[in-house]
LOFI-950101 format. One record per residue (C-alpha): residue in one letter; x, y, z. Coordinates in pm, whole numbers, padded with zeros to 5 digits, always signed. Example, Ala and Ser with C-alpha at 12.3 -4.5 7.8 and 13.67 -1.06 7.14 Angstrom:
<atoms>
A+01230-00450+00780S+01367-00106+00714
</atoms>
This chain:
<atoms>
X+02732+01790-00332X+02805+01747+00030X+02553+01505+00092X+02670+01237-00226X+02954+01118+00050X+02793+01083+00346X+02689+00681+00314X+02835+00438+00554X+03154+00288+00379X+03053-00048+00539X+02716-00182+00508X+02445-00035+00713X+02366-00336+00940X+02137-00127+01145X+01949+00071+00829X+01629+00028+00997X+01655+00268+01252X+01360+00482+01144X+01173+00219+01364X+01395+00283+01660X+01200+00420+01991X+00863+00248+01890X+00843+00030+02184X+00494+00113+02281X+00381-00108+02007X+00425-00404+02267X+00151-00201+02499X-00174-00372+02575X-00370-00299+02240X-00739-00175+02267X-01062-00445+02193X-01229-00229+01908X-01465-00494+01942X-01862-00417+02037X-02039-00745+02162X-01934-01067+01919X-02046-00865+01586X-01747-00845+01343X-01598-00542+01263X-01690-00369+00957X-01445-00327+00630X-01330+00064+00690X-01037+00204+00558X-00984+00484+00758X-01066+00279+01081X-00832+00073+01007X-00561+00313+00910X-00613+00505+01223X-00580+00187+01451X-00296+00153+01719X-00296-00234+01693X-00143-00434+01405X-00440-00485+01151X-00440-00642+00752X-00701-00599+00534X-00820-00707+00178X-00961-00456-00026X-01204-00475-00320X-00966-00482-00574X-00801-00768-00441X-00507-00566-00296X-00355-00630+00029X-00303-00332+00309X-00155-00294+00642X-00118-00015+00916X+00158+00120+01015X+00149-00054+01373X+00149-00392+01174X+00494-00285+00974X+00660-00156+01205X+00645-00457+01460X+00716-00667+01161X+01035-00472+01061X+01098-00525+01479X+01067-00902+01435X+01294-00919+01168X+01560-00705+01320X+01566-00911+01605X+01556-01265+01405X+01898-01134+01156X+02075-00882+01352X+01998-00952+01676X+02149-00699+01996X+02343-00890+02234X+02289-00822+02587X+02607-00865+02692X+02755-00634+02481X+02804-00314+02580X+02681-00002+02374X+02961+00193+02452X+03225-00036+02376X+03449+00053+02066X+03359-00053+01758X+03613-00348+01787X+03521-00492+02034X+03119-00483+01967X+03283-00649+01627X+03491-00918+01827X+03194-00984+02005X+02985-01012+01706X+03210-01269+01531X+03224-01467+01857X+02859-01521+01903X+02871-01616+01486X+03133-01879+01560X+02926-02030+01815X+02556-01964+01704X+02309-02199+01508X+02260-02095+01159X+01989-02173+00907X+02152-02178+00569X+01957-02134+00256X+02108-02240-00114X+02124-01962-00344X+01924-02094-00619X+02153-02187-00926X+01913-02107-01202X+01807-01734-01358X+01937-01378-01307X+01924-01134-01067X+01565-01114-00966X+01495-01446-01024X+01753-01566-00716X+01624-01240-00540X+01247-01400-00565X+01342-01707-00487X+01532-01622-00180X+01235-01434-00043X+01029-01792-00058X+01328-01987+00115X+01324-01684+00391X+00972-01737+00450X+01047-02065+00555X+01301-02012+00850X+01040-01824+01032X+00919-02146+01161X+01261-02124+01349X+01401-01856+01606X+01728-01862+01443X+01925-01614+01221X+01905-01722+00817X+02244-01685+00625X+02239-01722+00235X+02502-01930+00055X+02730-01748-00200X+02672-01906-00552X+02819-01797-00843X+02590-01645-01193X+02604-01838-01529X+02381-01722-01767X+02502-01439-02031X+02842-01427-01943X+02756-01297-01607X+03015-01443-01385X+03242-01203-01576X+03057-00954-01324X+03066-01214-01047X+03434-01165-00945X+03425-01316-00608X+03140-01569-00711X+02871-01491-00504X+02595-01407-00688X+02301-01187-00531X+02538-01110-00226X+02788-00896-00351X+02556-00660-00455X+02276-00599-00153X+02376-00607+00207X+02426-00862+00437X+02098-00987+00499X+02159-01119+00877X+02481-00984+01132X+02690-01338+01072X+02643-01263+00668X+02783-00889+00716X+03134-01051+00908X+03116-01367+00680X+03452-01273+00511X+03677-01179+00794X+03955-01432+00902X+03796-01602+01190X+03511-01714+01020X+03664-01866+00738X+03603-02223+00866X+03226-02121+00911X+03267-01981+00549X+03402-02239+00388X+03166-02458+00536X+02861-02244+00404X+03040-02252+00059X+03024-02626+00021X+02679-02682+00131X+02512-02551-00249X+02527-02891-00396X+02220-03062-00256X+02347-03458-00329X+02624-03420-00049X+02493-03628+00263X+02463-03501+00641X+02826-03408+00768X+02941-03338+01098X+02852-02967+01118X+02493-02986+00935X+02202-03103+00966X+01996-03098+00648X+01581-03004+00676X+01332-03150+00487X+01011-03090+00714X+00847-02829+00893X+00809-03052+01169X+01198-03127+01140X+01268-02737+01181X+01024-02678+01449X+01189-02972+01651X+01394-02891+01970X+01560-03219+01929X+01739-03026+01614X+01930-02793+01835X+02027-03087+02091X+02253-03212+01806X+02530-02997+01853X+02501-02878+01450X+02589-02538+01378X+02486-02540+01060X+02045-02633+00980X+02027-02671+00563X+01688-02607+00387X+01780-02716+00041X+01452-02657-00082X+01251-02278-00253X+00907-02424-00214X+00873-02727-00043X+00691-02596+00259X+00446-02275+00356X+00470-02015+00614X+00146-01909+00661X+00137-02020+01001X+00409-01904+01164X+00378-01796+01532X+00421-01468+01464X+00101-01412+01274X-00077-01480+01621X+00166-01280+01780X+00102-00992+01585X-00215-01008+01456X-00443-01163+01694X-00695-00973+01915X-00536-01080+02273X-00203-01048+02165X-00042-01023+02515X-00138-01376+02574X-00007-01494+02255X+00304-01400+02292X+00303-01618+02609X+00102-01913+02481X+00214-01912+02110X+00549-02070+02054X+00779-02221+01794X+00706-02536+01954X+00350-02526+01963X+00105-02760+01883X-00024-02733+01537X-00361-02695+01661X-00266-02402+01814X-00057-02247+01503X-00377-02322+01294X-00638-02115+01506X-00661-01743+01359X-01017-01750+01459X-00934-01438+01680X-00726-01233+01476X-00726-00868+01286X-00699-01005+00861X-01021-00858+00745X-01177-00819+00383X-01378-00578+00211X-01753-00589+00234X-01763-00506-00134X-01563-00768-00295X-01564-00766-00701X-01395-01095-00688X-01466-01434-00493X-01226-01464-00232X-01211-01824-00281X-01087-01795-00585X-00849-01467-00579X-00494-01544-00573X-00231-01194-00446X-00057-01018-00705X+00253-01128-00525X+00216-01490-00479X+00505-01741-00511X+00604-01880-00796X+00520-02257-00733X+00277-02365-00488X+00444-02597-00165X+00438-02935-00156X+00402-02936+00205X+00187-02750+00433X+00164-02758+00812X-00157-02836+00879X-00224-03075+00585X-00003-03158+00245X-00339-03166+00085X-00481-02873+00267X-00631-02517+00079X-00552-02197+00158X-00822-01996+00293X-00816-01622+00152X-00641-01466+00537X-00354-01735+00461X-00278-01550+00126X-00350-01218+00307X-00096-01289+00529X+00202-01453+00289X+00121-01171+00092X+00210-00929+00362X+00468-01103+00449X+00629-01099+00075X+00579-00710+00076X+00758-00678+00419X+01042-00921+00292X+01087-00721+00002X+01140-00389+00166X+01392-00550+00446X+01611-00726+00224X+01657-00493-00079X+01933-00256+00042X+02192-00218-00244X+02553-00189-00124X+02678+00174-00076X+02819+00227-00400X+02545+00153-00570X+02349+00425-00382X+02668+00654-00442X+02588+00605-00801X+02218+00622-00794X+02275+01010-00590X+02541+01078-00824X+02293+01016-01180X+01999+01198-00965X+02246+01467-00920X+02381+01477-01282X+01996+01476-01441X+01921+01829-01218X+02216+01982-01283X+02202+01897-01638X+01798+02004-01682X+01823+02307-01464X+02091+02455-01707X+01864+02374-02000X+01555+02488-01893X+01686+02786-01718X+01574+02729-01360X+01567+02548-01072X+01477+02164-01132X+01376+01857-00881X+01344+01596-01059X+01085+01465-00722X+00908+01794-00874X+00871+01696-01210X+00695+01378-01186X+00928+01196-01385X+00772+00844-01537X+00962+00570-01606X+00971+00328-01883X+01111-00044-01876X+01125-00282-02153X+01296-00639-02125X+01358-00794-02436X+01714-01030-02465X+01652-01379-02452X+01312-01368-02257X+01067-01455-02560X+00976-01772-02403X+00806-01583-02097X+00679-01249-02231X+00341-01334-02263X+00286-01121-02564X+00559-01219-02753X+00404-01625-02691X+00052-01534-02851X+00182-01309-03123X+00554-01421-03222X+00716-01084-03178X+00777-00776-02934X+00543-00517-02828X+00643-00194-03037X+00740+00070-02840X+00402+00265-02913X+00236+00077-02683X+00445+00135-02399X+00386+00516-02444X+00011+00449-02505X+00070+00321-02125X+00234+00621-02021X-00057+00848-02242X-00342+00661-02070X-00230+00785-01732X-00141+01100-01853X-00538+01178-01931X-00675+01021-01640X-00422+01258-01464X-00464+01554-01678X-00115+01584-01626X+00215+01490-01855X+00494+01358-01723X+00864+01531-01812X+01105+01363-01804X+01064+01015-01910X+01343+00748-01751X+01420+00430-01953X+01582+00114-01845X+01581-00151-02097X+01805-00414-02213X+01799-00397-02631X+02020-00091-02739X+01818-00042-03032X+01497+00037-02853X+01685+00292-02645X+01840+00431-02941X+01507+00483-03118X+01343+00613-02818X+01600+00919-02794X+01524+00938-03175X+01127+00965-03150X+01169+01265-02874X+01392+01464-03130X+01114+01733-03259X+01346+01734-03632X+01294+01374-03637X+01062+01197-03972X+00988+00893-04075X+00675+00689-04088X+00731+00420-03860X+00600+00407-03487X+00400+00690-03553X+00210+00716-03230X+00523+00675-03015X+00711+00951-03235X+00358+01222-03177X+00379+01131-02807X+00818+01168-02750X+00832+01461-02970X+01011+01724-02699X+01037+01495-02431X+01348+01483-02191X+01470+01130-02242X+01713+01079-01958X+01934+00700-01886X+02186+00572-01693X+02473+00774-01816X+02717+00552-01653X+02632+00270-01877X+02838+00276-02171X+02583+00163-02448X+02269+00385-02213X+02109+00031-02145X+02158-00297-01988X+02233-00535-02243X+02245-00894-02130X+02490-01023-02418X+02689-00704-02407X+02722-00631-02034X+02750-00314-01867X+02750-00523-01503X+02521-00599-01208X+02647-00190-01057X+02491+00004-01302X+02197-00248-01344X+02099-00185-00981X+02188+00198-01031X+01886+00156-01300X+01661-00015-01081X+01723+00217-00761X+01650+00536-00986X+01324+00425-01087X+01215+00311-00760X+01325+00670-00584X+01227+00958-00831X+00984+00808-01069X+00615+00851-00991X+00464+00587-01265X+00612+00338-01462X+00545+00142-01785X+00660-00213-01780X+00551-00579-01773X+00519-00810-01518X+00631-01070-01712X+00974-00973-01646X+01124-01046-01325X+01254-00687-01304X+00858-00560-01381X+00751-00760-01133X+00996-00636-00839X+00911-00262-00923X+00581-00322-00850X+00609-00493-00562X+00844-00273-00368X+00659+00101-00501X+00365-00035-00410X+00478-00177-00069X+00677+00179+00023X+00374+00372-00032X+00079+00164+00016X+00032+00345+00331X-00090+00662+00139X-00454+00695+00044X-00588+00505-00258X-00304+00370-00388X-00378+00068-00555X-00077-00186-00711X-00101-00046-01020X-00102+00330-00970X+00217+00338-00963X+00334+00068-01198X+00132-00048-01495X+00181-00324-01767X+00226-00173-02124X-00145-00229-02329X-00143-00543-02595X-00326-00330-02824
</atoms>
């Protein structure tokens, strides 16, 4: 029990340290080319090189090396929580904090409007497109608090800041945003989410790419840079994709700039993004399982301009890396999510008479959003009512024989109390009745296990068990379970298969949806 107490009681603004010491990524990298013929599509070539490379394979799923995640993780350490030199590593912890809040009172900020519509997920998503954006820009990105609407959820919202209060700070100036002398700066971050109010004296607002890769910006004496907009422009040509990615990268890194000519930002004609020689799709036409949204109205090189198929390589990879970086719940939420892993083996060690891991067990997880999202589930739109619940375990049965193993327990999150109730029916082995037959066969004996710490054991939009134990939910499944039934559909869906997939894509063969699978239609 020892270990449930030992998180940071403030946020973690150096989490990433796992990539601390890795500074011989920077090293001259070696030309694995022979004459001018291109380099073959090979997995475990590319998995075993020492420069950054990104890859395409067959399926249509994106993959990176290690080299290439690690130097991105670098480059966004050093855009959000950037080490001052002048700061010395032995000072107290008060005065590297003075410091800190010194440099934020003086330092240009790029501010990014929460966005005001949808839940949890949906502002998370959305954020991750307006992030994408600053990297056009050298300088640290700082979300604006903005308070929930929908379902009663500002109930939850206490201090009205929406997706903040519950991850952590997502640059250094966001992690001291609250202390005394930055109120001014605060305050002035707070009034910036209404997009009608005109230039002041301490912003300037953005509404090109050009505009935020101008140097002219920063002779303005504004503290405060505003891109009001989710998906008005790309970021597939950011100078760090040459940095990182292209064969010579030593002289990129001296030649490649935030002010450099688009012509130059344009040119990946000498760069590691390769595809699969075996394609069962035309990469033309294939789109990334992760892709925004929307598509932008503005593109550097040309508004009317198409993506090639290494563009959407590379905002995919990007989206992945984004998604790792920034999802860091707050502390107590990973108190809670140790605290339910360490209730579940307690509790099923004393059942089944032994020792029990639930990493051991291969636990599966099963999520089903229902609430008031009939107007995007896409079954629900074709058919006029909700998947039954047999179908989601036909999911979980499918991988179950092309596994020849079974999955115990079984871990569901979903948000209508009677589907959760009839769940923990169906595994009761005294249980009969005629309805959902298959789904009754298939629970029979099962362990069901929930969030105990959620009063009705689900999260129920119009009865709220708050944003805490949703995220408890969430972090569970992403930690212990090895496969999960869902839908993409959902916002929720779509996250767990983002971030599984991009926290173990690294292994061998997995594939998006190894891991995480949308329940069958029929």
């Amino acid at each position: 029990m020892e270990e449930l107490y030992q998180i940071d009681p403030f946020y973690s603004v150096y989490y990433f340290d796992k990539y601390a010491g890795h500074n011989n990524l920077t090293a001259e990298m070696p030309d694995t080319r022979t004459g001018q013929k291109p380099l073959e599509f090979s997995e475990s070539v590319f998995r075993g090189a020492l420069h950054p490379v990104l890859w395409l394979d067959q399926f249509g799923d994106v993959h990176w090396n290690d080299a290439a995640e690690r130097e991105m993780y670098q480059y966004l350490l050093n855009k959000q929580y950037p080490k001052f030199s002048n700061i010395n590593e032995s000072s107290s912890s008060s005065d590297r904090a003075e410091a800190y809040i010194s440099d934020c009172q003086s330092r240009q900020l790029i501010i990014l409007p929460q966005w005001l519509k949808g839940g949890f997920f949906s502002r998370y998503h959305c954020f991750i497109e307006q992030f994408g954006q600053t990297l056009y820009s050298p300088l640290m990105a700082v979300l604006t608090p903005r308070l929930f609407y929908f379902s009663n959820a500002d109930q939850d919202d206490y201090l009205a800041e929406g997706i903040l209060g519950y991850l952590a700070p997502m640059s250094l100036c966001s992690g001291y945003m609250h202390h005394p002398k930055l109120k001014d700066l605060s305050l002035n971050i707070k009034t910036l989410t209404k997009e009608e109010r005109r230039e002041g004296n301490n912003y300037v607002r953005i509404d090109t790419i050009e505009q935020l890769r101008s140097s002219t910006i920063r002779a303005k004496n504004k503290q405060l840079l505003v891109i009001p907009h989710v998906w008005k422009f790309s970021y597939e040509h950011i100078p760090h994709r040459r940095w990182l990615f292209d064969y010579d990268r030593i002289a990129a890194k001296h030649n490649i700039h935030y002010y450099s000519s688009i012509a130059d930002l344009v040119d990946h004609s000498n760069e590691h993004i390769y595809r699969s020689a075996n394609l069962t799709f035309n990469p033309d036409q294939w789109e990334p399982r992760n892709r925004p949204w929307q598509s932008y109205s503005d593109n550097l090189q040309n508004s009317n301009s198409t993506l090639t198929w290494k563009d959407k390589v590379f905002t995919s990879f990007l989206r992945y890396m984004f998604i790792l970086f920034f999802y860091q719940p707050v502390p107590r939420v990973q108190f809670l999510t140790k605290l339910l892993h360490q209730h579940w083996i307690t509790y099923l060690a004393h059942k089944t008479k032994q020792t029990y891991e639930l990493e051991a067990s291969a636990m599966a997880g099963i999520f089903i959003r229902r609430g008031d999202k009939m107007s995007e589930d896409s079954f629900y739109l074709k058919h006029g009512y909700w998947r039954n619940i047999s179908l989601y375990i036909k999911g979980l049965r499918d991988e179950e024989r092309r596994r020849h193993f079974k999955f115990t327990p079984i871990f569901v999150l979903t948000d209508d109390a009677d589907v959760m109730s009839s769940i923990i029916q169906y595994s009761n082995i005294s249980s009969v009745s005629n309805d959902e037959i298959f789904a009754r066969k298939h629970l029979s004996g099962r362990q069901i296990i929930y969030n105990i710490y959620a009063p009705q054991r689900c999260f129920n939009p119009f009865n709220r068990v708050g944003f805490d134990q949703f995220l408890v939910n969430i972090n569970f499944l992403i930690q212990y379970s090895k496969f999960i039934v869902g839908h993409t559909d959902s916002n929720i869906g779509r996250f767990l298969e983002e971030i599984i997939y991009a926290q173990s894509q690294l292994n061998e063969g997995i594939q998006t949806q190894t891991s995480v699978k949308n329940a069958p239609d029929t």
